[in-house]
N, C-alpha and C positions, 0 to 999 in steps of 0.2 A: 398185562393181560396175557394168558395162552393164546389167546389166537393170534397176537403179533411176537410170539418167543422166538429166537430164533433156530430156523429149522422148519417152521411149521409155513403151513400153504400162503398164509397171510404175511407173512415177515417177507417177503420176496418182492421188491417195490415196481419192480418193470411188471411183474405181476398183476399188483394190484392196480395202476393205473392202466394197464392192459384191460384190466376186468371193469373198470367203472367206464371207462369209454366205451366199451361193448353195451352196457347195462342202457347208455344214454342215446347211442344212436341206434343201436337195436327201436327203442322204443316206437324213435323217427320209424325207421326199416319196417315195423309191423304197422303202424297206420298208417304209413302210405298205400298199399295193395286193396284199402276198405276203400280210403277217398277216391281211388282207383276204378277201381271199380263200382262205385255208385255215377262217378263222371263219367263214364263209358256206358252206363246201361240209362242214363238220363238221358242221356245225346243219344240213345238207339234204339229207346224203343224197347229197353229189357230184352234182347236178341243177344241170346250166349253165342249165336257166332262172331258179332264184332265183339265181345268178352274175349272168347277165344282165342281171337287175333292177339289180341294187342297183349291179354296176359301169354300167351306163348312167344310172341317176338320177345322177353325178357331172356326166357329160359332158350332160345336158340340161340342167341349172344354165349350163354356158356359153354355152348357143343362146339362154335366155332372160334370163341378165344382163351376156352380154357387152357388148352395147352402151352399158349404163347405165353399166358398167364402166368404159367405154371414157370418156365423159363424162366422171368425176369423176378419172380419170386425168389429163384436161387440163386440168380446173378448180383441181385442188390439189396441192400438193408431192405430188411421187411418191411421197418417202420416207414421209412420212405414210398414204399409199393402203396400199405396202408391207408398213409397221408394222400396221397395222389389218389387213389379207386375213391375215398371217402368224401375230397370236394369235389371233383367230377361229379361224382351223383346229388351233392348237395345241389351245385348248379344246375343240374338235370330237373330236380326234384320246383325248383324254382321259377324255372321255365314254364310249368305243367300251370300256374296261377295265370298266365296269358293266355295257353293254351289250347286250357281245356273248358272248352265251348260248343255248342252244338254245331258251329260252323267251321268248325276244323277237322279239317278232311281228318277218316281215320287213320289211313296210312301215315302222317305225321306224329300222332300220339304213338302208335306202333314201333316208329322209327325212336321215338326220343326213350319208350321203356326197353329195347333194345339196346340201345347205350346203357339205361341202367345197369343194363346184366352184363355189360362189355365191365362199368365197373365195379362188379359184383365177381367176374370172375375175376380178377386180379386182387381185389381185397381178403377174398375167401382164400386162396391158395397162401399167401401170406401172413394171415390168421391163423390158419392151422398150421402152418409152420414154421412161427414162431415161437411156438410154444417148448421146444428143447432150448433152446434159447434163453429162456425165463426161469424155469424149473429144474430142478436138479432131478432124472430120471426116476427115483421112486415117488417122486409129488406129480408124475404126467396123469395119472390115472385122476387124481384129487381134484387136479386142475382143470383137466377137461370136462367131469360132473362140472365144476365150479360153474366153466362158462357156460356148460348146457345148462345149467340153472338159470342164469342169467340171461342169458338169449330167451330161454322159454317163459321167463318171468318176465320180460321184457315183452312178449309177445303176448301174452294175457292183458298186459296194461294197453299197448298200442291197439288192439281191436277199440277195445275201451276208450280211449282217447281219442282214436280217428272216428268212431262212433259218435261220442259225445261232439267233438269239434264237428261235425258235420252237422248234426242237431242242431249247435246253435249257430253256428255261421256259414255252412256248405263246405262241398267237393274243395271246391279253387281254395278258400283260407286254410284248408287243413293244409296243405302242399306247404304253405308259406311256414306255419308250425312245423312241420317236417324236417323244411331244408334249417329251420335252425337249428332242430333237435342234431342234426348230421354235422352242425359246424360247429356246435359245443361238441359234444361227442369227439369229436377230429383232434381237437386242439389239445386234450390229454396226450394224444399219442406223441407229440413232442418232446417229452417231459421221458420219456422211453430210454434207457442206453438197454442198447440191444447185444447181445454175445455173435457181434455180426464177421465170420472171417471173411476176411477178403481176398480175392482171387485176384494174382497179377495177371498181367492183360496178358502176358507168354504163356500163360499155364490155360488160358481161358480155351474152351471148345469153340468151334463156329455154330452159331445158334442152334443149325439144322442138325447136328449132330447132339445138343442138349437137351432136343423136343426127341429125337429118336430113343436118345436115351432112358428119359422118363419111361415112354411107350415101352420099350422093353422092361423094364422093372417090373411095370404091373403087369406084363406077360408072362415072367419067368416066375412070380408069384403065383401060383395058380389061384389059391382062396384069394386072394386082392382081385384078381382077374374075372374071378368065376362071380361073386359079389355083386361087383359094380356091374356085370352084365346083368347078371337075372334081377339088379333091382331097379337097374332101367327100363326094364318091361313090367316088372311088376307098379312103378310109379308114374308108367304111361297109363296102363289100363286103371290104375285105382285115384293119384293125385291129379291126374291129366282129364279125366274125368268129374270126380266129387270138386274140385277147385271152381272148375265152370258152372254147374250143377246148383251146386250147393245154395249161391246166392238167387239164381233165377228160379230153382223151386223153390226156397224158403220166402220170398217176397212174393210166390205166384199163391201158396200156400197160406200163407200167413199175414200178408200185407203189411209186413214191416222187413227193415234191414237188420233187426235186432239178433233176430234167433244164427242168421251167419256168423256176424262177428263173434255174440256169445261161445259159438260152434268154435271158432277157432281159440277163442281164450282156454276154453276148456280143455283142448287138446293140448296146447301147450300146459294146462296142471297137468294132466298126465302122463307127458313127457318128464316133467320134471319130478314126479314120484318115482315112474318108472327108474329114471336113474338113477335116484336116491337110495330105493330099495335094492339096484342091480349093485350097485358101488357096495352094498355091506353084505350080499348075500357071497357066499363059499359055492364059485359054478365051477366042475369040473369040466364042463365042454362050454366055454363061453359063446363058441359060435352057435353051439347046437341050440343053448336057451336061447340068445336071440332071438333066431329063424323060428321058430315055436310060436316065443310070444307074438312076432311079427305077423302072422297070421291075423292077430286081431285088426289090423288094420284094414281088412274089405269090411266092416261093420262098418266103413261110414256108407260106401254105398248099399251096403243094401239097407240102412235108415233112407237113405232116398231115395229107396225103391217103396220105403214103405212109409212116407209121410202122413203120419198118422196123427200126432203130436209133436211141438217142439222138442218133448221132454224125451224123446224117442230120438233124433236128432244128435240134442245137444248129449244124450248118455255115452253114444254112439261114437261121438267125436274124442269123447272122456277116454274110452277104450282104447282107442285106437290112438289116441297121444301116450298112455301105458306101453303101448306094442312095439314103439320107437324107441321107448326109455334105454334098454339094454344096448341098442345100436351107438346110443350117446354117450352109455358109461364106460362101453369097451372099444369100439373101433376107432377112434383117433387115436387112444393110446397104443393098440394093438400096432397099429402102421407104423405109430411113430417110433415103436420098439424094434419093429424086424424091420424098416427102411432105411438104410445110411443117411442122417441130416442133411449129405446135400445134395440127397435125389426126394427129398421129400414136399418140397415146393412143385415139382412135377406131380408126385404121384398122386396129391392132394388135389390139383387141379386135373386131371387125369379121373380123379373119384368123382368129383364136380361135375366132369364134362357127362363121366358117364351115366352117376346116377341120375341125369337129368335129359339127356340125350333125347330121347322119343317124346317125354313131357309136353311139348308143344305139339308135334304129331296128336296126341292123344285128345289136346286142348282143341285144335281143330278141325277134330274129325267128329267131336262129341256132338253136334246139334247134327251135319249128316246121320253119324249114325243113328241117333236116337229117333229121328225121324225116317231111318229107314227099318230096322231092326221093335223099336217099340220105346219108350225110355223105362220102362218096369224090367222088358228080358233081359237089354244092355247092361245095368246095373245087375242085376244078379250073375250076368256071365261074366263080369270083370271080376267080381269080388270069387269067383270060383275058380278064373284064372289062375288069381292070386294066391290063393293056398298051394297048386297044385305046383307052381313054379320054386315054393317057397320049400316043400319036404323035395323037389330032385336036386336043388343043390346040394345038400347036404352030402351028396356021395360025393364031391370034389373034394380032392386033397388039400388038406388043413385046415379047410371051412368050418368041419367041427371043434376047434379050439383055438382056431384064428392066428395060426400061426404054422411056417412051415415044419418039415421032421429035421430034425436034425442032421440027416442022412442028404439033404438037399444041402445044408449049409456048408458040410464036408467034401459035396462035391464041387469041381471046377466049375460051374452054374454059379453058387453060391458066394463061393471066394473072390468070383470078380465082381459081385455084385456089391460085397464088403469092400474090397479097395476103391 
């Protein structure tokens, strides 16, 4: 068959078991946040502030160990890092069946999705940076659609799944389907030879000196640098919001859990058009169409400004998983081409820490504000935010085509950053 000739994206076997354990425990990874969050608003009372809580203690685990993360990413086989972030959380994930009760304090739940993201950031930064690893340089682009395919196909099924598993058994059994899905899933990564070099311990940096280093990388890249800042604020105000949002109006609205999950299935199809269609279109400024289409991403809040119909909602989310599409077809490969392979476990975790950095800020500040502010003006000023933050990046160096001038790589900046 052509798809496994050799040469092409499938013939490459660390590859493809790379990619079906992603497909498997993705699935896990997408309905746990539903079971999640229906056990969190069961036990509360549907009060998006304890939401708030405990889905932001996830995403503040990445602000404070991304970087470490990022470290020991480059320091050791990936496949290894992998292995380890992926049963931690299966254990994590298994714990949450005794847990999650209405008589369990919620600062304990908080605590335990907190760890998730402790190993969420070490598995992320090793996932994306094992991909030079796998692929020979003009297949990174192929492969990175591949896994956004997968990730986001995986995440249309999990809404689905933790949906339906809730339906007919609850919160607590779906956790226990979860943690298996995360230890099948696991158990491919074994089966991995990874293109792993290894550093002798005389050649090694002192930790604090390899965390500094990443830091600089994305600093001295300015479009790397410029990026992860303004789309930290733009996924405070927009995902830091619609995430909490989204289920406590759709169930206040509509009295089912349905139309969220479907909201999020939907996003992920159009995540996965969007990079389908980014991957074969001819862009001359690849950062400039990203930033563009990204804009469509405040249509989810302003559907929850204006909950009118599900079908208003769920188009909305359609949209706005389109407007990611482009960010998935180019930007992992984009880094992984201008950042030397072994600053790229930092700078991956570095993109982690930062596109996520405020997310939880955002997460609970969203019932304050909305109850101070309005929840109709809130949602329209975020989503106005967001465009407006989205055209001044654009005047940063190299943002419009994701890459520096060449006149940077010639300079002494440059040339240290290549050795």
């Amino acid at each position: 068959m052509k798809l496994f000739e050799a040469g092409s994206l499938w013939s490459f076997k660390g590859f493809r078991l790379f990619w079906f354990s992603n497909t498997i425990f993705i699935i896990g990874a997408a309905a746990f946040p539903v079971a999640l969050a229906v056990a969190v608003l069961d036990s509360n009372g549907n009060d998006p502030k304890s939401l708030g809580v405990v889905l932001g203690a996830r995403l503040l685990a990445a602000i404070l160990v991304s970087p470490v993360a990022g470290v020991w990413a480059d320091r050791l086989p990936r496949t290894h890092v992998m292995i380890g972030a992926d049963l931690f959380r299966a254990i994590l994930v298994f714990s949450l069946v005794f847990l999650a009760i209405s008589s369990t304090p919620l600062w304990v739940l908080a605590a335990v999705v907190f760890l998730m993201g402790v190993g969420d950031a070490f598995g992320m930064s090793a996932a994306a940076a094992i991909m030079p690893s796998l692929l020979p340089r003009d297949k990174l682009m192929a492969g990175n659609v591949a896994r956004t395919v997968v990730i986001r196909t995986s995440s249309i099924l999990g809404p689905g799944v933790g949906a339906g598993a809730i339906l007919l058994f609850g919160a607590r059994e779906t956790f226990i389907l979860t943690g298996i899905l995360f230890v099948i899933g696991t158990s491919l990564i074994f089966f991995i030879t990874e293109d792993f070099k290894h550093i002798a311990q005389e050649d090694k940096q002192t930790f604090f000196i390899d965390l500094k280093e990443g830091m600089h990388t994305v600093w001295q890249i300015k479009w790397i640098f410029a990026l992860i800042a303004s789309t930290s604020f733009q996924l405070m105000f927009i995902v830091g919001v619609e995430s909490v949002l989204l289920p406590v109006i759709t169930r206040r609205e509509f009295e089912t859990n349905n139309v969220f999950a479907i909201s999020a299935s939907v996003f992920s199809l159009g995540a996965i058009i969007g990079a389908l269609i980014s991957l074969r279109l001819k862009v001359k400024h690849q950062g400039q169409f990203c930033i563009l289409v990204f804009t469509l991403l405040s249509t989810t809040t302003l559907a929850l400004a204006f909950p009118f119909t599900p079908y208003i909602i769920i188009a909305a989310y359609f949209l706005a998983g389109l407007s990611v599409g482009p960010w998935e077809a180019f930007w992992a490969a984009a880094v992984q081409k201008e950042v030397p392979q072994s600053l790229q476990g930092r700078v991956f975790s570095v993109d982690h820490m930062g596109s996520t950095a405020l997310i939880p800020l955002g997460m609970v500040l969203v019932g304050p504000a909305a109850e101070f502010l309005g929840e109709r003006p809130m949602l329209i000023g975020v989503s106005i935010l967001h465009v407006l933050i989205s055209l001044s990046v654009l005047k940063v160096t190299g943002v419009r085509d994701l890459k520096m001038p060449a006149s940077f790589w010639n300079s002494s900046q440059g040339e240290q950053l290549r050795r």
